[in-house]
C-alpha positions as CSV (number, residue, x, y, z in Angstrom):
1,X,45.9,10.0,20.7
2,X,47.0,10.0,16.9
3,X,46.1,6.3,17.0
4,X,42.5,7.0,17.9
5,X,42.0,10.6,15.7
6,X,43.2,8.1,12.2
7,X,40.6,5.9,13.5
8,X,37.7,8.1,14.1
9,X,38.6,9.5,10.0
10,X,38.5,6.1,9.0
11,X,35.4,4.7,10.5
12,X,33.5,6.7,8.1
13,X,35.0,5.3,5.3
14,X,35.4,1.7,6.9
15,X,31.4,1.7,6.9
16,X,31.1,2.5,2.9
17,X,33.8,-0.1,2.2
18,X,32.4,-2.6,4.4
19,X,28.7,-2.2,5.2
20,X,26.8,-3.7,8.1
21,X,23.4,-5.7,7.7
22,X,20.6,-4.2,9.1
23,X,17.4,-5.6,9.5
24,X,14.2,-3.6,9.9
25,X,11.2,-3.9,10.4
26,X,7.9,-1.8,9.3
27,X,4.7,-0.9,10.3
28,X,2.7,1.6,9.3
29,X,3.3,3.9,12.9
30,X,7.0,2.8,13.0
31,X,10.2,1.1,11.8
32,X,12.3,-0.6,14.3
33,X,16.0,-1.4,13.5
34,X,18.4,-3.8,14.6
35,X,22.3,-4.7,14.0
36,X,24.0,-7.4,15.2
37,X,27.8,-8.1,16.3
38,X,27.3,-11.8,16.0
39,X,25.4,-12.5,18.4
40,X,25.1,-9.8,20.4
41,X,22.7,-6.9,19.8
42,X,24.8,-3.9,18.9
43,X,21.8,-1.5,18.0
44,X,17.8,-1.5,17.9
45,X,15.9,1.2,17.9
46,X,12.0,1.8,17.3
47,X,11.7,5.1,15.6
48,X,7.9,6.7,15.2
49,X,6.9,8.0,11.6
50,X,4.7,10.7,11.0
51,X,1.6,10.2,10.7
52,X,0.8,9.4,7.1
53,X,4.1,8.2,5.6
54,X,2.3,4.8,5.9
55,X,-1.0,3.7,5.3
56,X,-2.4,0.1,5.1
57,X,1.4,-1.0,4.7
58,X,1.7,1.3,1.5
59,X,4.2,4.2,1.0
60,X,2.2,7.3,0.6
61,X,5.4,9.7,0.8
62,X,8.0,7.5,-0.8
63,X,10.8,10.7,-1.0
64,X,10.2,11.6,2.6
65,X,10.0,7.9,4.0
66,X,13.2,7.3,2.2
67,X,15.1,10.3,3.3
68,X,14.4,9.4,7.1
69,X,15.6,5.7,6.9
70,X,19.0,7.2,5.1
71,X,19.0,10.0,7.4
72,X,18.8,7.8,10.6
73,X,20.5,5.1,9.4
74,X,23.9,7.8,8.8
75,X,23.1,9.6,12.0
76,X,23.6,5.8,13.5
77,X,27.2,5.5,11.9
78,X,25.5,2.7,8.9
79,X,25.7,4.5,6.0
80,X,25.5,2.6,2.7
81,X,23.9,-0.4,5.4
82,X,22.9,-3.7,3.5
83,X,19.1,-3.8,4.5
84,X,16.7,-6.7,4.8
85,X,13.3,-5.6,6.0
86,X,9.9,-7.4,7.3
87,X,6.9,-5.9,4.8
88,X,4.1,-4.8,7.1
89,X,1.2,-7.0,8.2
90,X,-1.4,-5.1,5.8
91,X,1.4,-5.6,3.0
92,X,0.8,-9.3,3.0
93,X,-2.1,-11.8,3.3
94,X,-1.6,-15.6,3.4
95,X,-3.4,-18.7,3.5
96,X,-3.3,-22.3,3.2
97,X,-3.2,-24.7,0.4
98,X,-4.2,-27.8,-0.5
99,X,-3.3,-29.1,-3.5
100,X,-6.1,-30.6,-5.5
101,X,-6.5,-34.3,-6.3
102,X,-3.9,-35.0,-3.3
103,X,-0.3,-34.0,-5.2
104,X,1.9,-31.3,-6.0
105,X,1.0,-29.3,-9.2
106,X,3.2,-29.0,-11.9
107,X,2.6,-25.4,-12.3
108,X,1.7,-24.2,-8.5
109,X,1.4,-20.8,-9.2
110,X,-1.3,-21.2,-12.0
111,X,-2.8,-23.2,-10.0
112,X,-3.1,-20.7,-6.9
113,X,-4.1,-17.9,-9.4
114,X,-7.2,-20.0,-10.8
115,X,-8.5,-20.4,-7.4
116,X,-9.0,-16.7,-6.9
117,X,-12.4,-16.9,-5.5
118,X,-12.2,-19.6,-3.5
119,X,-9.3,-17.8,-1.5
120,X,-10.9,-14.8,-0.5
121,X,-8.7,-12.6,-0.9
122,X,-9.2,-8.6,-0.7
123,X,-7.3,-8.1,-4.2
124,X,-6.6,-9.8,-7.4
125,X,-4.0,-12.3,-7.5
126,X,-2.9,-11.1,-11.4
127,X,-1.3,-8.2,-9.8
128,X,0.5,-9.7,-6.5
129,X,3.3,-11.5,-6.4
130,X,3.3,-15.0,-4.9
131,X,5.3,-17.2,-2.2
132,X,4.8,-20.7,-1.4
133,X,6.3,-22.4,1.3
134,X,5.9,-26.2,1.7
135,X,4.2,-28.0,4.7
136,X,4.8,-31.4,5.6
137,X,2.3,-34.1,5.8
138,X,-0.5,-35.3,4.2
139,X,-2.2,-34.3,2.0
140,X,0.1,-32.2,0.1
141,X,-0.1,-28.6,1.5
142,X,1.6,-24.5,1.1
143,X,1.4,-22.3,2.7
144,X,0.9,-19.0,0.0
145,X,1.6,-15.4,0.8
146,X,1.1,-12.7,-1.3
147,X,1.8,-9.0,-2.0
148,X,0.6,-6.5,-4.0
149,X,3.3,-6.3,-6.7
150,X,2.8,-2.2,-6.8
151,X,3.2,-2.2,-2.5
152,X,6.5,-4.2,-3.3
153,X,7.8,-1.6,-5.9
154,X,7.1,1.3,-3.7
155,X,9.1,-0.2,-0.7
156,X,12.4,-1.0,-3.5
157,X,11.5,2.9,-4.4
158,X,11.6,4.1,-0.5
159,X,15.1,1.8,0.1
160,X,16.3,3.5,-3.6
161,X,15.8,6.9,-2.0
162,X,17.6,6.2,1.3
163,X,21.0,5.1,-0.6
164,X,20.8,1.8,1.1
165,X,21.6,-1.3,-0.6
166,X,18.1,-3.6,-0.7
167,X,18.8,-7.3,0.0
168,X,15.4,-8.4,0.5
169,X,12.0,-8.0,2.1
170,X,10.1,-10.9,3.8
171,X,6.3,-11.2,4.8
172,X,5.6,-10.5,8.4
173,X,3.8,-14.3,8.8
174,X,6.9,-15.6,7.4
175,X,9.1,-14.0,10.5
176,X,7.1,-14.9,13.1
177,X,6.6,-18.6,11.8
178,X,10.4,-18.6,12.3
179,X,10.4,-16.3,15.3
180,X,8.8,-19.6,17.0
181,X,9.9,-22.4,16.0
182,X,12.6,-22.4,18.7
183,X,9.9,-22.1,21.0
184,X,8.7,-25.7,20.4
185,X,9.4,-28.0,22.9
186,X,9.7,-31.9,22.2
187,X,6.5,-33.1,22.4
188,X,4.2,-29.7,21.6
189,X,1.3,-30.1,19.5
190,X,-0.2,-27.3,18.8
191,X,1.2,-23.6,20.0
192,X,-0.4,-20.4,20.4
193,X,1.5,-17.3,19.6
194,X,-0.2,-13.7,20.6
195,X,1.2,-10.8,19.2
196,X,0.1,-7.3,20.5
197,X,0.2,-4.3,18.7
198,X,-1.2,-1.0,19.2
199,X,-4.4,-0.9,18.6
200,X,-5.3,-5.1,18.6
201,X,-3.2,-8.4,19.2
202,X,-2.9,-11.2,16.5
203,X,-3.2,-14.6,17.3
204,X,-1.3,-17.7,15.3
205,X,-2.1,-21.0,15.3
206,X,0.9,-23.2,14.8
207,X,0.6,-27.4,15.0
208,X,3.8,-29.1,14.8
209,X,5.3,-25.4,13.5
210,X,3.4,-25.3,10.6
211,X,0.4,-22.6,10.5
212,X,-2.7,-23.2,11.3
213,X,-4.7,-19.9,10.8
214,X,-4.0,-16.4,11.8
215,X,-7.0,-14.1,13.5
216,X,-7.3,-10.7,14.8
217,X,-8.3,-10.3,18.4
218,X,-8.4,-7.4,21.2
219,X,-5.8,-5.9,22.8
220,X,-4.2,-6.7,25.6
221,X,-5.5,-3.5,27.1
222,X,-9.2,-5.0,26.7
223,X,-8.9,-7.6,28.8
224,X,-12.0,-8.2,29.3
225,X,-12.8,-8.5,25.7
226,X,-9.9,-10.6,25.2
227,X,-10.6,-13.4,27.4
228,X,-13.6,-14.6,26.2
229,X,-12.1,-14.8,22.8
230,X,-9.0,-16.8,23.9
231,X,-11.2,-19.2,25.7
232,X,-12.6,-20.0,22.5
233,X,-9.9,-20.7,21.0
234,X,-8.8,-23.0,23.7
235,X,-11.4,-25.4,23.5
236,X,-10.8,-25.1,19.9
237,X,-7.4,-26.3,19.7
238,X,-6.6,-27.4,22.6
239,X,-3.0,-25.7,23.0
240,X,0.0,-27.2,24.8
241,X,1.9,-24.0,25.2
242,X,1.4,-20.0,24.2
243,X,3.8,-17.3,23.2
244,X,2.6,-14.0,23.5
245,X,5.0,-10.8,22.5
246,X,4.9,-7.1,23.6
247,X,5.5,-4.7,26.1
248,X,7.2,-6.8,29.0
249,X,5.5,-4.7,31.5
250,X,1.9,-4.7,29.9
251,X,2.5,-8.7,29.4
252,X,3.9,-9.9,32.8
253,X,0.7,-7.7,34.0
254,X,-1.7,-9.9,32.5
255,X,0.1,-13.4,32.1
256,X,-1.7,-15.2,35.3
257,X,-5.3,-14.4,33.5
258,X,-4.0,-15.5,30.1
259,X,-2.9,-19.0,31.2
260,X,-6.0,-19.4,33.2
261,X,-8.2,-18.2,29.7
262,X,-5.4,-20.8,27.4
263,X,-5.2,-23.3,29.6
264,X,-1.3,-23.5,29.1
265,X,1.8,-22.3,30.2
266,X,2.1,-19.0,28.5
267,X,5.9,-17.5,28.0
268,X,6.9,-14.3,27.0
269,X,8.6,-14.2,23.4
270,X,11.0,-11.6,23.6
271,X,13.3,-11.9,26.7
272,X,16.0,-10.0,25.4
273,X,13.3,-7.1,24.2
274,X,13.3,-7.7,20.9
275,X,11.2,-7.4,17.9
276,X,10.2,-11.3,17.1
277,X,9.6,-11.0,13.6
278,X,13.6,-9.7,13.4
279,X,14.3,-12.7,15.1
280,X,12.8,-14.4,12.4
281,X,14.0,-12.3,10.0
282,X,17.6,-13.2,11.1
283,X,17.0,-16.6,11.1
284,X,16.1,-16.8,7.4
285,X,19.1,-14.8,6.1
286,X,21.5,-17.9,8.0
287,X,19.4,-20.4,6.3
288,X,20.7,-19.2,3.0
């Protein structure tokens, strides 16, 4: 009994002098948290925010937003948590680059900010900050994602105000590149991945793991909508197997007329229930 009362007044301080990773992930409606014990899945958690903290993946309240990660994230026994987070999808945009004349600039970045208007892009690149990843193949290829360099600062600000110690943020597209890559079996071409949110799903393209194009589609609650719109895409790429993420009740509901409308095998991406793009997110922070 003494044993275990020393413990319990220690934990508290065990958790300042050691702190646990936690990975979150945000969204505009909600953040969802996870720990891990290794492998195992010690704690995740989506919490709703009120409505407001959050629009278009900017911090609108940045005191509030910060005191309820800190708040929750204490009430959860993590206090002083090292966090790595997933920006939200309106955070970030991305495309892909080819490199002109067939070879890899010496200045990329320059390069990238001088094609401003051929990328289409819904702000100016002068005030984003840029991330390019390499693709393999021929011609020579990146894939660019950007955020708005004042979006970024906010979410450092939000993190500041929480007392949490800010390891990095990733871009959604990022996460669920990685989130999938697992998923490719020898031989797959090109794979479809369908994520569902609340309001409309997102659908990747991915050929040989490397993105192909991203495009929002209707929810999996407008079926009827949907299907047409996946059939398109079907005879556009021709897909050799589709992941498709979300409520594991609302998917298994519809999976028979999905398959029929992809053509493929389509497999539920989150088994264990959890947030793919934490996957992800996970599986970049071992890379390094």
């Amino acid at each position: 009994m003494v044993l275990s009362g020393l413990q319990d007044q220690l934990a508290p301080l065990k958790s300042w002098l050691f702190p646990r990773r936690v990975y979150l992930q945000l969204e505009d409606q909600a953040f969802t948290a996870m720990v891990l014990d290794g492998e195992r899945v010690e704690w995740l958690e989506r919490v709703p925010l009120p409505e407001g903290l959050c629009v278009n993946g900017q911090p609108t309240a940045v005191e509030a937003l910060g005191d309820l990660v800190g708040d929750l994230l204490i009430e959860r026994g993590f206090p002083g948590a090292r966090v790595k987070a997933v920006l939200p999808r309106a955070a970030t945009v991305w495309r892909v680059i080819a490199w002109p004349d067939a070879h890899w600039p010496d200045q990329p970045e320059v390069v990238v900010r001088q094609q401003q208007d051929q990328l289409d892009l819904p702000w100016s690149l002068q005030d984003a900050d840029l991330r390019l990843e390499p693709l393999i193949g021929a011609p020579p290829r990146s894939l660019l994602v950007a955020v708005q360099r004042g979006l970024l600062e906010a979410w450092i600000e939000v993190f500041s105000q929480a007392g949490v110690a800010l390891d990095g943020m990733e871009p959604l597209p990022i996460c669920l590149w990685r989130a999938a890559e697992p998923q490719l079996g020898e031989g797959v071409q090109v794979l479809l991945q369908l994520e569902q949110e609340q309001e409309q799903s997102w659908l990747l393209a991915l050929d040989q793991g490397e993105p192909l194009g991203q495009w929002p589609l209707p929810a999996l609650t407008e079926l009827e909508a949907l299907i047409p719109v996946l059939k398109t895409f079907q005879r556009r790429f021709h897909p050799r197997a589709a992941l498709v993420s979300g409520e594991e009740q609302a998917v298994d509901a519809v999976l028979p007329e999905l398959e029929g409308a992809l053509g493929c095998s389509v497999v539920w991406l989150e088994p264990r229930g959890e947030a793919p793009a934490l996957r992800g997110l996970v599986a970049g922070d071992r890379l390094r």
